[in-house]
N, C-alpha and C positions, 0 to 999 in steps of 0.2 A: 384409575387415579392418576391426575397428573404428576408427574415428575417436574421436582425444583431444579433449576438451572440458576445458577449465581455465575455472573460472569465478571472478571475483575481485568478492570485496564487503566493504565497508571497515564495514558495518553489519549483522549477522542477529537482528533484532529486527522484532515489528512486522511489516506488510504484506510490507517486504523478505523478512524469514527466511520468512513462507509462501511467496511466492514461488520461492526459492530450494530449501528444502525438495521443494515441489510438482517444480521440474524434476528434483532427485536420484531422487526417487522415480518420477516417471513417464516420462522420457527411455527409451529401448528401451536394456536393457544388451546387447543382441543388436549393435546398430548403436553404442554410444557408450562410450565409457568415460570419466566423470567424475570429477575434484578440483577440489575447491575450497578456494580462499584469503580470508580473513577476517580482520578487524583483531580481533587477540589480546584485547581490555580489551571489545568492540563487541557480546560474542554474549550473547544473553540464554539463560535454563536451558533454556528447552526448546531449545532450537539443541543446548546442550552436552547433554542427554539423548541428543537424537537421534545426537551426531555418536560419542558413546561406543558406543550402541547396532547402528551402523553402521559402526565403522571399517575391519570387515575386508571392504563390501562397495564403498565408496569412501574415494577419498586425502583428510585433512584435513591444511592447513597455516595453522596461528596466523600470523601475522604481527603482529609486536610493534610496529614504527613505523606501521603502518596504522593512523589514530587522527582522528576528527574535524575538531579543530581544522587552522588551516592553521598550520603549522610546517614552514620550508622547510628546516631540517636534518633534522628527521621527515619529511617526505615523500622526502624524495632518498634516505634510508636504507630507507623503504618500497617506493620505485623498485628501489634491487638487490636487495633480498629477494625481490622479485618475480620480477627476472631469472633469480637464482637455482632460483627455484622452477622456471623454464621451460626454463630450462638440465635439470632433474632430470627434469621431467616427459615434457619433447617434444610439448607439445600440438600439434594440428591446429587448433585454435581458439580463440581467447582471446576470454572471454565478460565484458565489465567492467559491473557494475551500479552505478549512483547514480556524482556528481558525483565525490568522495574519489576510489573506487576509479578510476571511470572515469578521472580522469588520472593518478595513479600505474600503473594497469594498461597504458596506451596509451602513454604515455611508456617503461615497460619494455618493453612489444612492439615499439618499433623498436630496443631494442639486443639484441633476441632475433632469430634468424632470422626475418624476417616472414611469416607466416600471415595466416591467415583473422581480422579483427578486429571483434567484436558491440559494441555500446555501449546499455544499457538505462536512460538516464538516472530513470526514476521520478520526474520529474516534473524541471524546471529550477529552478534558481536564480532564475532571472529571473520565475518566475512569484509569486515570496514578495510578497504588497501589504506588507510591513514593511518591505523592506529600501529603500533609497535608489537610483534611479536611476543614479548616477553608479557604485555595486556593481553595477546589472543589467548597466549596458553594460558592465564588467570582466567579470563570468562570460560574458556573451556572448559578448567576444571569446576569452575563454578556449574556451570549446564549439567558436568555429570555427576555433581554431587547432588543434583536436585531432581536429574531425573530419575533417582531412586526412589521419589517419590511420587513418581507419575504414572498414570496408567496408561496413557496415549498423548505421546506428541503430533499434535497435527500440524505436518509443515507443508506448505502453498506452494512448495517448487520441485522435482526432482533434484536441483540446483541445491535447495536449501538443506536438504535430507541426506544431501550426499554429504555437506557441511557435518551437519550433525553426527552424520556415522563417523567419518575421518577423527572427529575429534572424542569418538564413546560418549558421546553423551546420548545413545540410548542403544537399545537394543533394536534388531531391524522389526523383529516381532511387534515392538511397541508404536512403531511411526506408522503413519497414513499421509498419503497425499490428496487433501482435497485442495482443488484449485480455487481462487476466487472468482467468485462471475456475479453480471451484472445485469441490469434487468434490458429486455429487449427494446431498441431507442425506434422511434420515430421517423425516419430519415426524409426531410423532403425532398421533393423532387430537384433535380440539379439545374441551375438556372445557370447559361452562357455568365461567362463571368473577365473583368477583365486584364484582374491581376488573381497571382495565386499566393496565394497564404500558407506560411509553415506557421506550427503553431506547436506550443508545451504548456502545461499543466504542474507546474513543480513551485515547492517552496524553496524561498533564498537559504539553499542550507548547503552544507560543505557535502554532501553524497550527491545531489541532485549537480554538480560542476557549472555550478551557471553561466564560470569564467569562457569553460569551454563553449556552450552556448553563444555567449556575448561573440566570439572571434567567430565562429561559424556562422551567425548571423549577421556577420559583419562582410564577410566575405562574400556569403552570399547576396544580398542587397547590392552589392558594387559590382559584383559582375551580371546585374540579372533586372534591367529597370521596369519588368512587371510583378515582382514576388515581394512579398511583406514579410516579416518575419514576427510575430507578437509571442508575446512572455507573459502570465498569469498565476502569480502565488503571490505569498505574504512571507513575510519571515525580513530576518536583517543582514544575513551572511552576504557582503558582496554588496549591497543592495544599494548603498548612496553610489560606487562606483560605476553599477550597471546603470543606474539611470544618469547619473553624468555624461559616460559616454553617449549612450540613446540619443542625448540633446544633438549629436553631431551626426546621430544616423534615421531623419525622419521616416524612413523605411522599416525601422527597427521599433516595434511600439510594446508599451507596458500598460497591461489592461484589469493590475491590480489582482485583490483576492475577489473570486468570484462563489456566490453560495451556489451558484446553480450553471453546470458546465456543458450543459445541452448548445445552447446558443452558442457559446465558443467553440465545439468541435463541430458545428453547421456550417459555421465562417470557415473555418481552415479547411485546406486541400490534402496538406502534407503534416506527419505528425513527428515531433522530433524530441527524442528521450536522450542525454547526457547524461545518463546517473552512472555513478562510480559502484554503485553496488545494488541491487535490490530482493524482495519478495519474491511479491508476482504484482507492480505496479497494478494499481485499480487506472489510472489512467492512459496505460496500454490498452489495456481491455474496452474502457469505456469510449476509447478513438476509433477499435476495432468495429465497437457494432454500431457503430455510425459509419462504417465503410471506410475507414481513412489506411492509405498507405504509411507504413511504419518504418520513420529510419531509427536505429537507437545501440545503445553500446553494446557490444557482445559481453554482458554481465549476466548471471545466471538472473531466473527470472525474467530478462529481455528477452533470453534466447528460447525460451518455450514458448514465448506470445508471437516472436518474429521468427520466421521462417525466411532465411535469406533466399532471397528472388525469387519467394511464391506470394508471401502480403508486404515485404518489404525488405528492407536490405539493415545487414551488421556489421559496426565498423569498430575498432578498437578504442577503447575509453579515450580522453584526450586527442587524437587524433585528429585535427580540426578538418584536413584537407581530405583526408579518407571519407571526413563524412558528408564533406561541401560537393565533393565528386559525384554521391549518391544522389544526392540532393536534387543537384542537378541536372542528373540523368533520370528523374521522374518529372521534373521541373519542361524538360526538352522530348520530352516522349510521353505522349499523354496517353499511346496505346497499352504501357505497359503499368502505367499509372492507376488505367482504368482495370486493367487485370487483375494489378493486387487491391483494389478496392473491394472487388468480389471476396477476393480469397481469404479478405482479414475480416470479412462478414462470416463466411461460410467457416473460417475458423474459429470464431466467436459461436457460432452456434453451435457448432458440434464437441466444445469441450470448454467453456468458460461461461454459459447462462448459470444464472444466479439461480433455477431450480434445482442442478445437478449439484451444486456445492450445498444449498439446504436439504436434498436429499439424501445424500452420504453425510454431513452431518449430523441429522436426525439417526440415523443408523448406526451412528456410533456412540450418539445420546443411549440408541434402545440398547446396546449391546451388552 
């Protein structure tokens, strides 16, 4: 008999939605049968493509209070929609991803029959260097007052985990690290080429530093008259500034929200992450197995995908000139360029394919 999986996510955008995606589609429909619930205002198009294109092979439920901000008549209203939904559904496992969900989702599974309860934080609160202490210690106690009620946290990073014990919010018996991974890409064959392309994957938002971005590509473009620098997300943080400047750096190009990012890590040579905090980036990974050299912050998460000077090189967040240096130096050495193209392949296969992260999560479904 199959086992119900309900999986609750207050966000499908971004790393999240492939994530999420990734399990609908690869979970064994032989062994599982999946629904998923989502904050109604949260999913971006490709989400609502997919979930149109899909409905009649899993259960989709909007949830209309499920919504970012904290609002505690919207979340207590998110809470029984939930219930509700578990009440219709009957799952065997309630699967809650990111902060939002995770406590509306945890909070509705104890006035639901109690089951089996997953908890996928994608990264804490507490790891944000923007927010104020006196907020970290509030989500932290928040995390450990909830993971009282969790049977397994599953956290994406040794980074993230080590988070979560520092702060108790669970016990080490209860956490698992499954990493994210991504399906095996395509790579064509490398065609002579006669400028080189840095390239990122991020949305305009205050974690992804775009500012930092912006001056790094800035710099590099004027000391370097064959290399491009292109920018690819959506969002608003920064975003009329960054392209104002752009107008004054034709080198420096913005190629918008992209549904399908194959084609843009083909174009690029070099990959460059500025995030202030992360996971385990899906768009690390998904550079890795298209062979691309990785420059990106020494933030946890980065530093389990990048191996400084085996697939790429780790500079400290902000740092613009630490990271223009690196840049550079694969930019000017194309022997070493081409070594870490191997290495961030050969390291995408042997611990970041999307079979081995469905494999131990099914494992901890059957447990």
């Amino acid at each position: 008999m199959r086992k119900k999986v309900l999986i609750i996510c207050e966000t499908v955008s971004g790393g999240v939605r492939k994530h999420i995606v990734n399990l609908l589609q690869y979970l064994s429909p032989e062994r599982f049968e999946v629904a998923i619930a989502y904050g109604e205002k949260r999913a971006d198009q490709i989400f609502m493509n997919f979930a149109h294109e899909n409905k009649e092979r899993y259960r989709f439920y909007p949830v209309s209070a499920l919504v970012r901000e904290v609002r505690v008549l919207k979340d207590l209203k998110a809470t029984w929609q939930l219930k509700k939904i578990m009440s219709e559904f009957q799952p065997d496992i309630i699967h809650c991803h990111s902060s939002k969900a995770g406590g509306a989702g945890r909070l509705a599974a104890l006035f639901y029959r109690r089951k089996k309860i997953i908890y996928t934080p994608h990264g804490y609160i507490m790891q944000y260097p923007y927010i104020s202490e006196r907020k970290k210690r509030f989500y932290g106690l928040l995390e450990r007052f909830l993971g009282r009620f969790t049977d397994y946290t599953i956290n994406v990073s040794k980074g993230e985990q080590a988070v979560g014990l520092r702060h108790n919010v669970f016990h080490s018996h209860k956490s698992v690290i499954i990493y994210n991974g991504v399906e095996e890409r395509e790579v064509p064959d490398q065609r002579i080429k006669k400028k080189i392309v840095i390239g990122t994957l991020a949305r305009f938002d205050q974690s992804k530093d775009p500012e930092a971005f912006l001056e790094i590509a800035k710099a590099v473009v004027g000391g370097n008259p064959n290399v491009e620098v292109w920018y690819a997300g959506d969002g608003e943080y920064f975003k009329e500034e960054f392209l104002e400047t752009i107008e004054h750096f034709p080198r420096v190009k913005y190629c918008g929200f992209l549904s399908s990012t194959d084609q843009f890590l083909n174009e690029i040579d070099l990959y460059l992450s500025t995030s202030l905090h992360e996971a385990l980036p899906y768009s690390v990974i998904e550079a890795m197995a298209m062979r691309k050299p990785v420059v990106a912050t020494n933030v946890d998460g980065n530093n389990e995908l990048v191996i400084h000077e085996y697939n790429g090189f780790l500079f400290t967040p902000g740092q613009v000139d630490e990271a223009v240096c690196y840049l550079e130096k694969l930019v000017n050495d194309p022997s070493t360029a081409c070594k870490f193209q191997e290495n961030s392949y050969q390291l995408f296969k042997e611990k970041f394919h999307i079979q081995a992260m469905i494999n131990r999560l099914e494992e901890l479904y059957e447990k």
